[in-house]
C-alpha positions as CSV (number, residue, x, y, z in Angstrom):
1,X,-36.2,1.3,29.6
2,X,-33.6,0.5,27.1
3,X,-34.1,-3.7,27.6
4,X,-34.8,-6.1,25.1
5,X,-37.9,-7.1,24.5
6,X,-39.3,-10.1,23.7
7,X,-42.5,-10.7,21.6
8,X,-45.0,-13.0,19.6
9,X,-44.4,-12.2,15.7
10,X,-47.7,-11.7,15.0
11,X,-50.7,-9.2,15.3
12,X,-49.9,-5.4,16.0
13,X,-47.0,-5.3,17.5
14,X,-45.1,-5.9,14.0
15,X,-46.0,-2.9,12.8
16,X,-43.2,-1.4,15.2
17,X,-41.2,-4.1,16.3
18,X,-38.3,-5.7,13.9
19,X,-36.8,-8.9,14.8
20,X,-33.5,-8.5,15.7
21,X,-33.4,-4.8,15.4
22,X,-35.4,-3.4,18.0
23,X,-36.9,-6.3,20.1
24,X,-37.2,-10.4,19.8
25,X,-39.8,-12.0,17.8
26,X,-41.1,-15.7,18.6
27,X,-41.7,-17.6,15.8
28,X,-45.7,-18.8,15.9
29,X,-48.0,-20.9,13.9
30,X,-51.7,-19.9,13.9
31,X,-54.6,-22.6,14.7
32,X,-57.9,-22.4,13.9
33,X,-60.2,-21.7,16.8
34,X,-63.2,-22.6,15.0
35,X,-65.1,-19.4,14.6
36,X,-63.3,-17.7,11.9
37,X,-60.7,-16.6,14.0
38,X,-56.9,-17.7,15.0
39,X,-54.8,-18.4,17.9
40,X,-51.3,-17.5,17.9
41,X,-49.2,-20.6,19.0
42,X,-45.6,-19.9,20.4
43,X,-43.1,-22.0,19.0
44,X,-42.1,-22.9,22.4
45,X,-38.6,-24.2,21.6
46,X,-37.8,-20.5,19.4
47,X,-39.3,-18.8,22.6
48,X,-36.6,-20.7,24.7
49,X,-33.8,-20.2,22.3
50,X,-34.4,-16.3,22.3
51,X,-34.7,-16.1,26.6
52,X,-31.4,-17.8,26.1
53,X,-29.6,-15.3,23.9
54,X,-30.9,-12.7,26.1
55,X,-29.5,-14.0,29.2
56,X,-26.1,-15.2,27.2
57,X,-23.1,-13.1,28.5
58,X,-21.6,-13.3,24.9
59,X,-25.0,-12.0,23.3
60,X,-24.6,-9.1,26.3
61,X,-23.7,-6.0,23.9
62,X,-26.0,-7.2,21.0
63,X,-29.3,-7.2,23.5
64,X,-28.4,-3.9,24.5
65,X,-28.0,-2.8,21.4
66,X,-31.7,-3.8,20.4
67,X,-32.6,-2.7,23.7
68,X,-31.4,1.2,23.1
69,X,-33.3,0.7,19.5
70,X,-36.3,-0.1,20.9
71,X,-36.5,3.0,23.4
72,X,-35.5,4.8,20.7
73,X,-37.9,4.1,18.3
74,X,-40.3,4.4,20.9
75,X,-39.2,8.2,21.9
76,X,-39.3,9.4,18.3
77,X,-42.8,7.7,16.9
78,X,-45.0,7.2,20.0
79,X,-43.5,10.0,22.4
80,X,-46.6,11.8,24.4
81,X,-44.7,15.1,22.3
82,X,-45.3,13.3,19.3
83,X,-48.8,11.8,19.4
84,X,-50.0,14.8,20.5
85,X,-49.0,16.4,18.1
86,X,-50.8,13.6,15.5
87,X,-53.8,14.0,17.3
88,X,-53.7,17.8,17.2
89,X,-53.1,18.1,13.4
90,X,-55.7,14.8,12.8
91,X,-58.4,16.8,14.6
92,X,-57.8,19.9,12.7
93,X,-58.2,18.1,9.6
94,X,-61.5,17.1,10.8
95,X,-62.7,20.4,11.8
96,X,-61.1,21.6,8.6
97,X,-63.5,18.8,7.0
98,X,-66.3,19.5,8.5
99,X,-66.1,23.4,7.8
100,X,-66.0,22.5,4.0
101,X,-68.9,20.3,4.5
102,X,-70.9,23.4,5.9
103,X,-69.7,25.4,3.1
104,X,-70.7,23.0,0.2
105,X,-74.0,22.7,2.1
106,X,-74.8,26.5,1.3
């Protein structure tokens, strides 16, 4: 849609979002839940901060600017065109994979 985006800077989404580039990341600090895993605590004052500059008349060009990037980066790695494509050549590799397989096994 072209808008910013705001985000949690941590787990999967920072493998395509950039702070400041193409969406918003909230800084976090992890806690131990007890069980070997994390929780993901919002600095909520950073969270704050960021929904201000979004909504900041003089920030208005530099949130759409991020905004654009984001669809953009979206449209050119993770297009339906474009996955399918991924998927396509990922699943002849396979097959490709498993022919040799059958071959080596003669």
């Amino acid at each position: 849609m072209g808008l910013v985006v705001i985000a949690t800077n941590f787990s999967g989404q920072t493998e395509y979002m950039v702070d400041g580039q193409n969406a918003l990341l909230a800084k976090v600090t992890l806690q131990d839940r007890g069980d070997g895993h994390r929780w993901a605590i919002v600095d909520e004052e950073h969270l704050a901060n960021l929904l201000k500059s979004v909504c900041d008349s003089v920030n208005r060009e530099r949130m759409r600017g991020i905004g654009l990037k984001a669809r953009s980066d979206m449209l050119e790695k993770y297009s339906i065109s474009v996955l399918a494509t991924t998927i396509h050549e990922r699943l002849k590799t396979i097959v490709s994979n498993r022919e040799q397989r059958k071959k080596d096994e003669l």
